[in-house]
C-alpha atoms as an extended CHARMM CRD file, in Angstrom:
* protein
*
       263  EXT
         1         1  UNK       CA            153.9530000000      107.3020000000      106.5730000000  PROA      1               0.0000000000
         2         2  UNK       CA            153.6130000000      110.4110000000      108.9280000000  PROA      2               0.0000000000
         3         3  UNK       CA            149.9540000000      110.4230000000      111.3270000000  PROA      3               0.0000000000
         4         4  UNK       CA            149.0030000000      113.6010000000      112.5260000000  PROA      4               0.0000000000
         5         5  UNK       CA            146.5430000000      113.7110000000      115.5480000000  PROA      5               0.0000000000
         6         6  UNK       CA            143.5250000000      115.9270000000      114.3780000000  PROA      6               0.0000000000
         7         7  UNK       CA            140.4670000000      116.8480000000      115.9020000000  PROA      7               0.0000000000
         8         8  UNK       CA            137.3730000000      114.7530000000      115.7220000000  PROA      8               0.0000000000
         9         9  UNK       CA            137.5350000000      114.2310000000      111.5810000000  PROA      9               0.0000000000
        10        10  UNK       CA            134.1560000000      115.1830000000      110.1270000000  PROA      10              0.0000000000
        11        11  UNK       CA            133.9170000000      113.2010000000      106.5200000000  PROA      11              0.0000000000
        12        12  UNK       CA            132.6510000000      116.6920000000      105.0960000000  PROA      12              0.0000000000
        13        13  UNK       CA            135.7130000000      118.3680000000      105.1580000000  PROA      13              0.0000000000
        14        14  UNK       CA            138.2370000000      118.8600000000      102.4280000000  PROA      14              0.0000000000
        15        15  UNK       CA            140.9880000000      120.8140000000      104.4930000000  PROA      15              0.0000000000
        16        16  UNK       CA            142.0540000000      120.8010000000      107.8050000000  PROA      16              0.0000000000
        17        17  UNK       CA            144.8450000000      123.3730000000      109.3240000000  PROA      17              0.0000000000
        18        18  UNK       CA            147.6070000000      121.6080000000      111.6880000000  PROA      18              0.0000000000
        19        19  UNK       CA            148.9600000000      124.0640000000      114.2920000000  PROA      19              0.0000000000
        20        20  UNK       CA            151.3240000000      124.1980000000      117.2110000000  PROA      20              0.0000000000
        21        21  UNK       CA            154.2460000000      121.4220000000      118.2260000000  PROA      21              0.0000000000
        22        22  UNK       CA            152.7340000000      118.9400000000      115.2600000000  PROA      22              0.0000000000
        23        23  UNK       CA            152.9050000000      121.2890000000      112.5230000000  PROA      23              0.0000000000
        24        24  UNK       CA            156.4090000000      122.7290000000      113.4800000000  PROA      24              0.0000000000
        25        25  UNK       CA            157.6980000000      118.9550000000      113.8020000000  PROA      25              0.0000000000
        26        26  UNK       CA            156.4300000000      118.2110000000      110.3140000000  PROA      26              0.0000000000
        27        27  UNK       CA            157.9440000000      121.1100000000      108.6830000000  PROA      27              0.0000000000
        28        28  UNK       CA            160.9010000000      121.8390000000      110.4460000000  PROA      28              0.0000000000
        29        29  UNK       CA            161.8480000000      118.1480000000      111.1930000000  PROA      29              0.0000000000
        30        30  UNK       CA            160.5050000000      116.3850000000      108.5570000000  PROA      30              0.0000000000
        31        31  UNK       CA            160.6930000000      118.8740000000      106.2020000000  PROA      31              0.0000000000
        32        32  UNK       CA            157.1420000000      117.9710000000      104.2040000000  PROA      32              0.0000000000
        33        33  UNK       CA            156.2390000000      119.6420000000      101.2710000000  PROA      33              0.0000000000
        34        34  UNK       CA            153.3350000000      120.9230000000       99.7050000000  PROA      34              0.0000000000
        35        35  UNK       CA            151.9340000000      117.2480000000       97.7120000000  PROA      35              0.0000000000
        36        36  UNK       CA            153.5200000000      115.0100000000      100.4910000000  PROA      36              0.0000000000
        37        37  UNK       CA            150.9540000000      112.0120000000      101.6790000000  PROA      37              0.0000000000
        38        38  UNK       CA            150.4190000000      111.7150000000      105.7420000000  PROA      38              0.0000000000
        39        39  UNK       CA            147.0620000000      110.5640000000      107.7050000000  PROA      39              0.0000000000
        40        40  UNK       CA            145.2230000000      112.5380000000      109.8900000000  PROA      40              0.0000000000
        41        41  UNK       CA            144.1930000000      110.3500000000      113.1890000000  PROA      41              0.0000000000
        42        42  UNK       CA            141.1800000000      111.4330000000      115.4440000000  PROA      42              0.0000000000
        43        43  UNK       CA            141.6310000000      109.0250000000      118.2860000000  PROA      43              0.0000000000
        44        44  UNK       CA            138.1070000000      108.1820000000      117.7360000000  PROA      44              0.0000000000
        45        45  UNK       CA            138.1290000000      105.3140000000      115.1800000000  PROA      45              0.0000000000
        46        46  UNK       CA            138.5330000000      108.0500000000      112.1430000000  PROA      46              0.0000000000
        47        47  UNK       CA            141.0060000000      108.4300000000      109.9930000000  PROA      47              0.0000000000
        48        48  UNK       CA            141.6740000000      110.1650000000      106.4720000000  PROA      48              0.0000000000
        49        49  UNK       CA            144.4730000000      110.6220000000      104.2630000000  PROA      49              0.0000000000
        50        50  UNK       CA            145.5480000000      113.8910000000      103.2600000000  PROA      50              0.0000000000
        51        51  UNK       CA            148.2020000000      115.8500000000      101.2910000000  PROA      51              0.0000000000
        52        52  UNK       CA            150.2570000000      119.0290000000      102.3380000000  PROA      52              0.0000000000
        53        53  UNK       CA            148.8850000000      121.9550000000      100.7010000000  PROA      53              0.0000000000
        54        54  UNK       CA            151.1370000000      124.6540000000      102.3030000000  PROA      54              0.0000000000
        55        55  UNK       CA            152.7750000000      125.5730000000      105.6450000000  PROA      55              0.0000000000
        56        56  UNK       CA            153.7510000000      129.1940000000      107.1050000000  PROA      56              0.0000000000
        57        57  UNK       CA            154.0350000000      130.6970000000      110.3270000000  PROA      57              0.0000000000
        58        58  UNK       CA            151.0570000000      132.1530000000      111.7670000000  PROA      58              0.0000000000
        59        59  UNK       CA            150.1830000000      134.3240000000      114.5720000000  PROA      59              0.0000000000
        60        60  UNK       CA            152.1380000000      137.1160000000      116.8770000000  PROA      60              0.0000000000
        61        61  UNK       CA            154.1040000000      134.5020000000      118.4400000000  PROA      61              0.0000000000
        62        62  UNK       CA            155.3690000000      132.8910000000      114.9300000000  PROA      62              0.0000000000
        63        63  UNK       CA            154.0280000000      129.4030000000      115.0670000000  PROA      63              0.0000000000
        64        64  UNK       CA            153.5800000000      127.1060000000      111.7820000000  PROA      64              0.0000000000
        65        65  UNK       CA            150.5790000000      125.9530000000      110.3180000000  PROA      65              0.0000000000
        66        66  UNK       CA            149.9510000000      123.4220000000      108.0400000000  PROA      66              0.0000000000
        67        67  UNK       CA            147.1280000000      123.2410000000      105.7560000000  PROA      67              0.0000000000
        68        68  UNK       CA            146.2990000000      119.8030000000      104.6670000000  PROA      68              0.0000000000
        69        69  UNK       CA            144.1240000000      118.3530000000      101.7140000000  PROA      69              0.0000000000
        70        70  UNK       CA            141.7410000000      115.4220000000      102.8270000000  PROA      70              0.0000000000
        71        71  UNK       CA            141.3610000000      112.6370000000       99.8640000000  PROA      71              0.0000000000
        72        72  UNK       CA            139.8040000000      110.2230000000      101.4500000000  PROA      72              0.0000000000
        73        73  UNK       CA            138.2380000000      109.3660000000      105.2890000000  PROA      73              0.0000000000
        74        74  UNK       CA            138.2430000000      105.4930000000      106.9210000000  PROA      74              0.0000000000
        75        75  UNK       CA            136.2040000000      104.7190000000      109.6240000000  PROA      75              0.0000000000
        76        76  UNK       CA            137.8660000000      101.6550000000      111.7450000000  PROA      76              0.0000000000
        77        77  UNK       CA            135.3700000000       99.5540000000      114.1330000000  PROA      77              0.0000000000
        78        78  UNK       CA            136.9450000000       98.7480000000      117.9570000000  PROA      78              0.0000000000
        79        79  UNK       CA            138.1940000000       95.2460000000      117.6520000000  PROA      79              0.0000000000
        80        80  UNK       CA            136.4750000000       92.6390000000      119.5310000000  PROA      80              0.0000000000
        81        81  UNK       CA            137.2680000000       91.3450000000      122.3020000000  PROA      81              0.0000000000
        82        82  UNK       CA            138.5470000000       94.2480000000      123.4670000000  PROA      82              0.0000000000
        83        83  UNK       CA            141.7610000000       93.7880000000      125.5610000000  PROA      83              0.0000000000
        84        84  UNK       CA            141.2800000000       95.5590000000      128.8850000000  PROA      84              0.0000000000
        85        85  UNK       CA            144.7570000000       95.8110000000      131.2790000000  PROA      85              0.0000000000
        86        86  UNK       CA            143.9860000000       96.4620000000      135.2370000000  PROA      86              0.0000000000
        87        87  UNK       CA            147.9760000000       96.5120000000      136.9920000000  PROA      87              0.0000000000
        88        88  UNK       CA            149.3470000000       98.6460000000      139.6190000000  PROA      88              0.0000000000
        89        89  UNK       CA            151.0460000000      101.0700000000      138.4530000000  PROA      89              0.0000000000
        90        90  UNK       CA            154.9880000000      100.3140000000      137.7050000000  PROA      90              0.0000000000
        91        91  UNK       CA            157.3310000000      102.6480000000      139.9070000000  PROA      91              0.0000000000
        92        92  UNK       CA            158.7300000000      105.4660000000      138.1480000000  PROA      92              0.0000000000
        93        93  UNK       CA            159.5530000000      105.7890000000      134.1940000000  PROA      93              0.0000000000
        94        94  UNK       CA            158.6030000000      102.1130000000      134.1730000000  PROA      94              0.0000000000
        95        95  UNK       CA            154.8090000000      103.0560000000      134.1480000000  PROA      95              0.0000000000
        96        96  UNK       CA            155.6400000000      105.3060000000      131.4210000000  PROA      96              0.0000000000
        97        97  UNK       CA            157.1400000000      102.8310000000      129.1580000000  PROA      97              0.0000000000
        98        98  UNK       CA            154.5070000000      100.1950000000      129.9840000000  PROA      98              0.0000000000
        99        99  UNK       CA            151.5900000000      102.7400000000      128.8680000000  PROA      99              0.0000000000
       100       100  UNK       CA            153.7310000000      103.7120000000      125.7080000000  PROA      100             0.0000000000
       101       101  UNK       CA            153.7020000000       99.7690000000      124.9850000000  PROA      101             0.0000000000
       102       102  UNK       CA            150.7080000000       98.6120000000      125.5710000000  PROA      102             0.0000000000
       103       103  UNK       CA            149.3650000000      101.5540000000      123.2300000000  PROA      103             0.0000000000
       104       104  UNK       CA            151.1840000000       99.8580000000      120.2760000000  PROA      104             0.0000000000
       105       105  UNK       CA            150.4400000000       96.7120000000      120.8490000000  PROA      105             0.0000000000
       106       106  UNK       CA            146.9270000000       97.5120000000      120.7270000000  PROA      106             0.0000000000
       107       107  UNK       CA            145.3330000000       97.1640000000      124.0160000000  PROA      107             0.0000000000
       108       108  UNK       CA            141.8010000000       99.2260000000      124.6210000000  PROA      108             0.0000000000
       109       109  UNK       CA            142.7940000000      100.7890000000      128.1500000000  PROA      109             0.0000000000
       110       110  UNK       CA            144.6430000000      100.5360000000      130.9900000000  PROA      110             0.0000000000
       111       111  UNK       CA            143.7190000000      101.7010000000      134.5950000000  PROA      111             0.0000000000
       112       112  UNK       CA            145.2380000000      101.1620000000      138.0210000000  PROA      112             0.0000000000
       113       113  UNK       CA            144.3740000000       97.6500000000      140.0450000000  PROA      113             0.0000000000
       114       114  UNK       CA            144.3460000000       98.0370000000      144.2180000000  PROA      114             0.0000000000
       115       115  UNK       CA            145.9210000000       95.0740000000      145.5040000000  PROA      115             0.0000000000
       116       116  UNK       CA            146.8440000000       94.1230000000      148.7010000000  PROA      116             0.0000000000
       117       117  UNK       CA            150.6950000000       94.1840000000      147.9040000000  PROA      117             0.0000000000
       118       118  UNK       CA            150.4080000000       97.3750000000      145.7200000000  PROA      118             0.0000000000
       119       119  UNK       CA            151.5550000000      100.5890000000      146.4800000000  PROA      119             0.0000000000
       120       120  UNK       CA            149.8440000000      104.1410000000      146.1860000000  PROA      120             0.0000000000
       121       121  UNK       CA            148.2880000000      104.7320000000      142.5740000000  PROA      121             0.0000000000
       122       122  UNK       CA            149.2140000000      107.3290000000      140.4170000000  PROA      122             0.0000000000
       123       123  UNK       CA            148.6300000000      111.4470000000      141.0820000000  PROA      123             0.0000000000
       124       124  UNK       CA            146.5810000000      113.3530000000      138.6330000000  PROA      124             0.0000000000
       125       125  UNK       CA            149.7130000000      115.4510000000      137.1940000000  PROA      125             0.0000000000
       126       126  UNK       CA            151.0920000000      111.5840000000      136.3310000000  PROA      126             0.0000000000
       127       127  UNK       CA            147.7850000000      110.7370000000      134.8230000000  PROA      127             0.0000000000
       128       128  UNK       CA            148.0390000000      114.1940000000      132.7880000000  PROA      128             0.0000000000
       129       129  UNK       CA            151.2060000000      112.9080000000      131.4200000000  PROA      129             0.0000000000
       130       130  UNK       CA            150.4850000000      109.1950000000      130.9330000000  PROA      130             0.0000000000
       131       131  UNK       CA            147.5560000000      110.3450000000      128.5590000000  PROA      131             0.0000000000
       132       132  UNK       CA            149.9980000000      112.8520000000      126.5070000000  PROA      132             0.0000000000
       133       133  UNK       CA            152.1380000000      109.4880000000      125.8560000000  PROA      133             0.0000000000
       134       134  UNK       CA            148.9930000000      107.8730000000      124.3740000000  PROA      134             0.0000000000
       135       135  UNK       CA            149.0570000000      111.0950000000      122.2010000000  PROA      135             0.0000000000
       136       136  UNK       CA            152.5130000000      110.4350000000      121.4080000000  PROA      136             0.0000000000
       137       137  UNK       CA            152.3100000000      106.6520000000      120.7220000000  PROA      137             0.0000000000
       138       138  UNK       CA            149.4560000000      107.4360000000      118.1120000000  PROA      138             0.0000000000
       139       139  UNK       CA            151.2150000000      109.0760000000      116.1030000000  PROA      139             0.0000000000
       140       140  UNK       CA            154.2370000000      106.3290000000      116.6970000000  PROA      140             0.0000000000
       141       141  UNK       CA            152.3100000000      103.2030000000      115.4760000000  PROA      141             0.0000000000
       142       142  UNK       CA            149.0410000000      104.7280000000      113.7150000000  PROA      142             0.0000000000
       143       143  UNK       CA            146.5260000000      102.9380000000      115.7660000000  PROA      143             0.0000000000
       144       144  UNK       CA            142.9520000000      104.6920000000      114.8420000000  PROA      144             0.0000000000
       145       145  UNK       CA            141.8250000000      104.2340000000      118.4840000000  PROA      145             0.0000000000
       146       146  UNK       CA            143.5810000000      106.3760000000      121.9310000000  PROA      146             0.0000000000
       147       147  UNK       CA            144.1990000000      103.8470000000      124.7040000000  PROA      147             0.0000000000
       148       148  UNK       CA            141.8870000000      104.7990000000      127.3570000000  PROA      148             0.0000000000
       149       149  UNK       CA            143.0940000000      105.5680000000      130.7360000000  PROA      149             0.0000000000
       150       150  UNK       CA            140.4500000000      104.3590000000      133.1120000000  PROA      150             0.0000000000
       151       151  UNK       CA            139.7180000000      105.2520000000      136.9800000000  PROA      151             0.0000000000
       152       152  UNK       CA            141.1690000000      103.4570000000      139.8020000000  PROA      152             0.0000000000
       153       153  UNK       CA            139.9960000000       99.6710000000      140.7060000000  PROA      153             0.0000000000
       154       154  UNK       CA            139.9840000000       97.0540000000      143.7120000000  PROA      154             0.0000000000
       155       155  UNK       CA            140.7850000000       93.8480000000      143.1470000000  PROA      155             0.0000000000
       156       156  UNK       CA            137.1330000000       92.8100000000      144.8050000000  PROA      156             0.0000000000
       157       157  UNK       CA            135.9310000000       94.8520000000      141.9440000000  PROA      157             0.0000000000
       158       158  UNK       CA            138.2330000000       93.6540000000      139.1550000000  PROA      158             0.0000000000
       159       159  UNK       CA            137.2220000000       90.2100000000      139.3450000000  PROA      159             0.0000000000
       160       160  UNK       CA            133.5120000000       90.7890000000      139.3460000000  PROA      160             0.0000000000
       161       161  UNK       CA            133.9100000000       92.6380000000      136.2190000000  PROA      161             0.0000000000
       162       162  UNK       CA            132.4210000000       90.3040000000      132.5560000000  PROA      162             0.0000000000
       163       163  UNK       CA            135.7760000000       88.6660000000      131.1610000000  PROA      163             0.0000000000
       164       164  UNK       CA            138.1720000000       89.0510000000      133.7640000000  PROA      164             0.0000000000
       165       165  UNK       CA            141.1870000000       86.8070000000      134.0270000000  PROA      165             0.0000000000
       166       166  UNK       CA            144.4490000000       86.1170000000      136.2710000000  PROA      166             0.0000000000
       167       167  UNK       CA            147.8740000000       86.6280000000      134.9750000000  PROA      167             0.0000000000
       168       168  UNK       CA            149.3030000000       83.7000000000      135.9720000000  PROA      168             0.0000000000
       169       169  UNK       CA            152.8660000000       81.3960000000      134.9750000000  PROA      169             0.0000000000
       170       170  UNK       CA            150.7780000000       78.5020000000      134.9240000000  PROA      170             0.0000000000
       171       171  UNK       CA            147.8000000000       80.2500000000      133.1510000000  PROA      171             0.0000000000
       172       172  UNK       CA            146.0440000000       78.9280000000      129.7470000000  PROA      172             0.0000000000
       173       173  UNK       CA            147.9430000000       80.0500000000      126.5530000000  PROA      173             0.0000000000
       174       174  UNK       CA            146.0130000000       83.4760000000      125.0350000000  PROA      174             0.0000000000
       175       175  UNK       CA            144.7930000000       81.8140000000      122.2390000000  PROA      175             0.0000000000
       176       176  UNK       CA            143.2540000000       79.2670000000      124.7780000000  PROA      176             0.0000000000
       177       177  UNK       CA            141.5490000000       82.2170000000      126.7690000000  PROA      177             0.0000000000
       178       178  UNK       CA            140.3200000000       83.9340000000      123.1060000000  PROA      178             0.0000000000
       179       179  UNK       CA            139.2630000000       80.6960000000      122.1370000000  PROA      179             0.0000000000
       180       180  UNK       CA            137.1410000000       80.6200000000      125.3590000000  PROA      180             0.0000000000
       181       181  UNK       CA            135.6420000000       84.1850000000      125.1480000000  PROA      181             0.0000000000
       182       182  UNK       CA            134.8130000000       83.8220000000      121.6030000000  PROA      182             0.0000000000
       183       183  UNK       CA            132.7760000000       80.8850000000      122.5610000000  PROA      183             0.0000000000
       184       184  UNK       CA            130.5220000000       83.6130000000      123.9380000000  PROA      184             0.0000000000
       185       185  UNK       CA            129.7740000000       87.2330000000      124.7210000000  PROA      185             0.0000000000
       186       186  UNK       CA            132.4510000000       88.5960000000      122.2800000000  PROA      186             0.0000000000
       187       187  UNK       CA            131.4580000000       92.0210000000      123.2220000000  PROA      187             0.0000000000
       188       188  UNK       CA            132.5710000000       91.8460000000      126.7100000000  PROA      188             0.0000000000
       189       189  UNK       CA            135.8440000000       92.1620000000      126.2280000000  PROA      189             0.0000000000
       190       190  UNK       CA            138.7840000000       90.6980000000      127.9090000000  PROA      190             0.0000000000
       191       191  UNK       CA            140.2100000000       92.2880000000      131.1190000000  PROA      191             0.0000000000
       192       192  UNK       CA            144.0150000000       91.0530000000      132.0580000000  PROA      192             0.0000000000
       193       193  UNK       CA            144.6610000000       91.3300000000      136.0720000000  PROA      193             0.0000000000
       194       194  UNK       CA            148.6720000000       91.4630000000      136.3730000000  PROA      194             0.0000000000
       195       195  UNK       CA            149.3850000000       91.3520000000      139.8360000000  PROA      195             0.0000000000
       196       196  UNK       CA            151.9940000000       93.6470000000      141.9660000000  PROA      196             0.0000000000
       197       197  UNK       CA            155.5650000000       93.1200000000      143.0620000000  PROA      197             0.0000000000
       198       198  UNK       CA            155.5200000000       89.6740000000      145.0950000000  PROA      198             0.0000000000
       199       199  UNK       CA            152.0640000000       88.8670000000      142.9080000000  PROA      199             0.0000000000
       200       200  UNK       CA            149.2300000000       88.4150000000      144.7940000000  PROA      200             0.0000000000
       201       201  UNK       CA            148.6460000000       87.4530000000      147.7690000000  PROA      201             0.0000000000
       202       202  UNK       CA            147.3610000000       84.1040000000      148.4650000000  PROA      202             0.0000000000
       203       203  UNK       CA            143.7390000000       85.6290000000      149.7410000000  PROA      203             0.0000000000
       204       204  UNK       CA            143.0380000000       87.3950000000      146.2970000000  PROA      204             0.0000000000
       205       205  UNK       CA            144.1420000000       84.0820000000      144.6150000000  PROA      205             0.0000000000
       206       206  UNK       CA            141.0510000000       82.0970000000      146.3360000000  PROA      206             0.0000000000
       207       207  UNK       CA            139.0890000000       84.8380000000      145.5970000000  PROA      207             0.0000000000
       208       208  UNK       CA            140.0410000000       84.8400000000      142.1330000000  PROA      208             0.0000000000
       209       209  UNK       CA            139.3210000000       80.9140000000      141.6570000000  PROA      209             0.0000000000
       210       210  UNK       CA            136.4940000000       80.7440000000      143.3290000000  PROA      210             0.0000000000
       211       211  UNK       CA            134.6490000000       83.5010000000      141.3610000000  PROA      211             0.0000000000
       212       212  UNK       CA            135.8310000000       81.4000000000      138.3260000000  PROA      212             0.0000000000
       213       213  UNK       CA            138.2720000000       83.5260000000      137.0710000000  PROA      213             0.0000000000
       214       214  UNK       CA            140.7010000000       81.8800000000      134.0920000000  PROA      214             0.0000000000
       215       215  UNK       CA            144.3960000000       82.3240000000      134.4310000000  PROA      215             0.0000000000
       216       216  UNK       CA            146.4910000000       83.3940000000      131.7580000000  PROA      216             0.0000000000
       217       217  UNK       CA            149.9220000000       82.8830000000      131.3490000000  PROA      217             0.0000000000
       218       218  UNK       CA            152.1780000000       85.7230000000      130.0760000000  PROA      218             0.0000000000
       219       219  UNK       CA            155.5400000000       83.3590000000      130.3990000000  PROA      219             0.0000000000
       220       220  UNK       CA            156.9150000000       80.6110000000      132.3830000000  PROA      220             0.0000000000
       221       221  UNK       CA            158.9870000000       83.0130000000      134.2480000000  PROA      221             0.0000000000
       222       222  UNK       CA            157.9500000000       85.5260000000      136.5210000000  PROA      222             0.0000000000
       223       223  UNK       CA            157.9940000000       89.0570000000      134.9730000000  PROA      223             0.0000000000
       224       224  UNK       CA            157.9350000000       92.5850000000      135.7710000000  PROA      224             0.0000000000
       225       225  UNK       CA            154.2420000000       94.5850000000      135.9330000000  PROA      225             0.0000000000
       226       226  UNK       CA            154.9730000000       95.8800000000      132.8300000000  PROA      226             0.0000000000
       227       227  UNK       CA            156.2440000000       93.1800000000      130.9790000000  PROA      227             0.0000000000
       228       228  UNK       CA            153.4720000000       90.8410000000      132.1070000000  PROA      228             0.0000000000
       229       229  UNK       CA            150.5820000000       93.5990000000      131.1670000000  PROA      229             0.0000000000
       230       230  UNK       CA            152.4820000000       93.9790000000      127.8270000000  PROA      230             0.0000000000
       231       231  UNK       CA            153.2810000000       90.3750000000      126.8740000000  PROA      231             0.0000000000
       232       232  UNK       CA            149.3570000000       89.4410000000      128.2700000000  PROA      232             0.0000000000
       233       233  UNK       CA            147.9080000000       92.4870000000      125.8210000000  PROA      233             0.0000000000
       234       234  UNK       CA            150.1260000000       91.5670000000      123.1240000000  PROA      234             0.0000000000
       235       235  UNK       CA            149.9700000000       87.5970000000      123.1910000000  PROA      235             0.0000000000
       236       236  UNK       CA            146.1130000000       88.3760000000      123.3100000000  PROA      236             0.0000000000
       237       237  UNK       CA            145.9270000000       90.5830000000      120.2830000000  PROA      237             0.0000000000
       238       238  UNK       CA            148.3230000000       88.3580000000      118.2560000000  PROA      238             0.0000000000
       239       239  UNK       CA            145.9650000000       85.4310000000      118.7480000000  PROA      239             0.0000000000
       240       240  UNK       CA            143.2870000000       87.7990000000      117.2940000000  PROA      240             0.0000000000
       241       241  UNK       CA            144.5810000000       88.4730000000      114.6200000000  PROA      241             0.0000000000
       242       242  UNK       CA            145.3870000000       84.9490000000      113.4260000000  PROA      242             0.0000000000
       243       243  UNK       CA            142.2910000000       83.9070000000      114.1580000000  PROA      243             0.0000000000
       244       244  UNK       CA            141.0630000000       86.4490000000      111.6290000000  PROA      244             0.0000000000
       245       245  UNK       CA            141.3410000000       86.5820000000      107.5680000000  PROA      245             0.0000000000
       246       246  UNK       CA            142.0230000000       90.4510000000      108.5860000000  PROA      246             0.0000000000
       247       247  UNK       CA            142.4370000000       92.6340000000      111.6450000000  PROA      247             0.0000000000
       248       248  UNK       CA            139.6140000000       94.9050000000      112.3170000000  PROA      248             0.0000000000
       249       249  UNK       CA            142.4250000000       97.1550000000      113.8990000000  PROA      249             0.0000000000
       250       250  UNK       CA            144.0500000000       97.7250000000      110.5510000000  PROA      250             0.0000000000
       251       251  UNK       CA            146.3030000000      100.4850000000      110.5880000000  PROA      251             0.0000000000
       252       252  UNK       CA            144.7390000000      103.8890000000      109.1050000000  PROA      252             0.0000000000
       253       253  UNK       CA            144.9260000000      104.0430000000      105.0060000000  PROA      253             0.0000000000
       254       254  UNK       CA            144.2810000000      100.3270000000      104.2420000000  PROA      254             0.0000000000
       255       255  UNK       CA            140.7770000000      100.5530000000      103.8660000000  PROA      255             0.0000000000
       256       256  UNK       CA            138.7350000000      103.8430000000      102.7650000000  PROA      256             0.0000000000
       257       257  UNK       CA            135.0330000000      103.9560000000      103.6240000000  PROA      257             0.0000000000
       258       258  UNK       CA            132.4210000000      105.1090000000      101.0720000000  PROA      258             0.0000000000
       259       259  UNK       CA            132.0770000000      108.6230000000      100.1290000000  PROA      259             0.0000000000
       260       260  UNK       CA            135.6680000000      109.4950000000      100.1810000000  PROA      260             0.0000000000
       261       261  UNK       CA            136.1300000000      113.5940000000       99.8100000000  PROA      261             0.0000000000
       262       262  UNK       CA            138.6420000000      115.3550000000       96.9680000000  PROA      262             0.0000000000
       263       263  UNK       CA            140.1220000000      118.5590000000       98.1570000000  PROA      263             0.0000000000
């Protein structure tokens, strides 16, 4: 199935024009045609499937279009607990893979942890690009929801914050640390500290324990930043959804909400 990223879907409409990059990729690359299926993804929990109705180049500067029939919408609730990752950020195209990942695996957001061990956080052109990958990754895996990209965080801040926990070799499986959150606020969510290169430092650990912080562990080996925010979000989701008859994450088109629209 192809997703298209739309703006905000409004369950009254029966058409919906797809301009720019997105429309020439779907009829130059893909070659659609007019009566092909795709879904249309807001980023915003709405989705809808459609049908091509017709493309053709529009404008001076001889762009496509693509028109779209809407035949139905689904609206897709934010799963609970969401999975919150706080890191510093990985050096170079490493960041950009790890934001690219943890966007299909299905974590909520991502934003940079302060550490003592960590290095400068990321500039606002790096931001810029991080949140055109969540763009990108949409459209990849066909979650309803963007990953959020959040502001900057200490580590005295991180582990005040409601359903924080350590990443940690010797940490409680995820489906221990679910299991544990369940057991109360739900709504909370879960926030994953990954520590930096060299992990962190033996000051933040006391702090960690003795706010009461659980420790999660990613793998018995000692991983990258990346690969520990990843397998963390990822091991966490996974126990979701087998502790579940169904994900509440389903991907766009499995489910249509009442009061689906005909073009």
């Amino acid at each position: 199935m192809h997703y298209i990223i739309a703006p905000k879907l409004d369950p009254n409409l029966q058409t919906v024009a797809i301009e720019g990059e997105q429309a020439r990729h779907a009829v130059r690359v893909r070659r659609m045609e007019p009566g092909e299926p795709l879904i249309l993804l807001d980023g915003e929990g709405m989705s809808a499937e459609a049908a091509v109705v017709s493309s053709d180049k529009n404008g001076p500067d001889g762009s496509w279009r693509l028109l779209v029939g809407i035949t139905a919408f689904h609206e897709h609730p934010r799963p609970t607990p969401a999975i919150h990752i706080a890191c510093p950020a990985p050096k170079g195209d490493l960041l950009e893979t790890m934001i690219d990942q943890l966007s299909q695996v299905g974590a909520a957001s991502w934003r940079p942890l302060s550490s003592e061990r960590s290095e400068r956080e990321p500039r606002t052109g790096k931001m810029d690009r991080l949140a055109r990958i969540t763009q990108e990754s949409v459209k990849q895996c066909g979650r309803p929801w963007l990953l959020e990209l959040g502001k900057p965080i200490s580590f005295e801040e991180a582990i005040s914050v409601p359903g924080a926990v350590l990443a940690d070799p010797q940490g409680l499986s995820p489906i221990d640390v679910l299991g544990a959150r369940m057991s109360g606020n739900a709504s909370e969510g879960i926030l994953v500290l990954v520590g930096p290169e060299g992990g962190f430092s033996p000051r933040e650990r006391s702090l960690a324990v003795e706010s009461g912080l659980a420790l999660i562990g990613c793998s018995p080996h000692v991983l990258r930043i990346g690969t520990a925010a990843v397998a963390a979000a990822s091991g966490l989701i996974q126990a979701q959804a087998s502790g579940s008859s169904s994900s509440q994450d389903e991907r766009p088109g499995e489910r249509a909400s009442e009061g689906g629209v005909s073009p």
